[in-house]
C-alpha angles and dihedrals in degrees: 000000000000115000116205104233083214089056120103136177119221079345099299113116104268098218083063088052084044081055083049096057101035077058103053103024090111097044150067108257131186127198090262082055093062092031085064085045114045085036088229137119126275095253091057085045097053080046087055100047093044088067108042092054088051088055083048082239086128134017130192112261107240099193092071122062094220126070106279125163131216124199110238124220096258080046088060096044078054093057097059091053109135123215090207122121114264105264127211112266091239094060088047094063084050091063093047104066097041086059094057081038079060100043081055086060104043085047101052097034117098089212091073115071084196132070128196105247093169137024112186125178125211147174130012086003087071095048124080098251117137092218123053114225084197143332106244108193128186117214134193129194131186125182115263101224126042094198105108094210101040089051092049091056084051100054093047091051092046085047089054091043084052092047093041086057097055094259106157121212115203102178135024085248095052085055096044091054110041107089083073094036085053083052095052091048101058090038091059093041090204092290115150093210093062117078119182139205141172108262083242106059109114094238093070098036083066096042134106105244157172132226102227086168142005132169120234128223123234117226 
């Protein structure tokens, strides 16, 4: 799914209402919440949410008495919609294939504490189209130790190489998750036309696609 970056919703940009939902698409959300977030006034955002809720890209949560929100599946795909220009199937598959070239080496590098263990494609990149709206790639990690104790001594010294290296945590969260924030980003490698998602997100799970990589298990 393509976003126009001259699109908006009840005036606000809609890539930054795009950032809203991909925040808030496994969770429980209320009008403050996207008030905090899209830094506006309580009438744009009832404009916002109004129509959002007429596209089904969000549905009021019966189960609470007050007014709570719940991002839909076609608000999710949503979510995932990249602003980048359409690319040439042919550089796709480029891409492609520098991205596994990538997953080899997060997977044989001892800097990394995760390995890939699936690379999935969806989306534009299955039809028959010349040009590629985005690459949406699924990605899976496992810890590559199952040794509690010997993980744990990995993740601190991946946390002081971070910090060494002038990498900022602002929050106990930031810190929790970076070893596989530091992985998609590499995997990524700061390229527009690659969007990337968990392999268990519900979009994809829903999704036609396609197995790029997996890793096999040795009996």
């Amino acid at each position: 799914m393509r976003i126009d970056k001259k699109q908006k919703i009840a005036g606000i940009p809609a890539i930054t209402v795009r950032d809203f939902l991909a925040k808030v698409k496994d969770r429980l959300f209320t009008g403050s919440d996207a008030i905090r977030f899209l830094k506006t006034d309580d009438q744009t955002v009832t404009a916002i949410l109004a129509e959002l809720h007429s596209c089904e890209y969000i549905e009021l949560n019966d189960l609470k008495t007050e007014t709570v929100w719940e991002v839909t599946t076609a608000g999710r795909t949503f979510s995932m919609a990249s602003a980048a220009k359409p690319i040439l199937r042919k550089t796709a598959d480029k891409k492609i294939q520098e991205f596994l070239d990538r997953v080899e080496i997060v997977n044989s590098s001892n800097h990394y504490i995760y390995e890939v263990v699936k690379v999935v494609v969806f989306g534009s990149y299955l039809s028959e189209q010349d040009k590629i709206n985005d690459i949406d790639i699924g990605v899976a990690l496992e810890r590559k130790t199952t040794d509690r104790a010997v993980f744990e001594e990995m993740f601190e010294q991946c946390i002081r190489q971070a910090e060494e290296d002038g990498r900022y945590f602002g929050t106990h969260v930031e810190r929790i998750f970076w070893p596989e924030r530091e992985i998609q980003l590499f995997l990524k490698s700061r390229s527009r036309s690659i969007s990337l998602h968990p392999l268990n997100d519900g979009v994809i799970k829903s999704a036609v696609q396609k197995v790029l990589f997996e890793k096999t298990t040795l009996t």
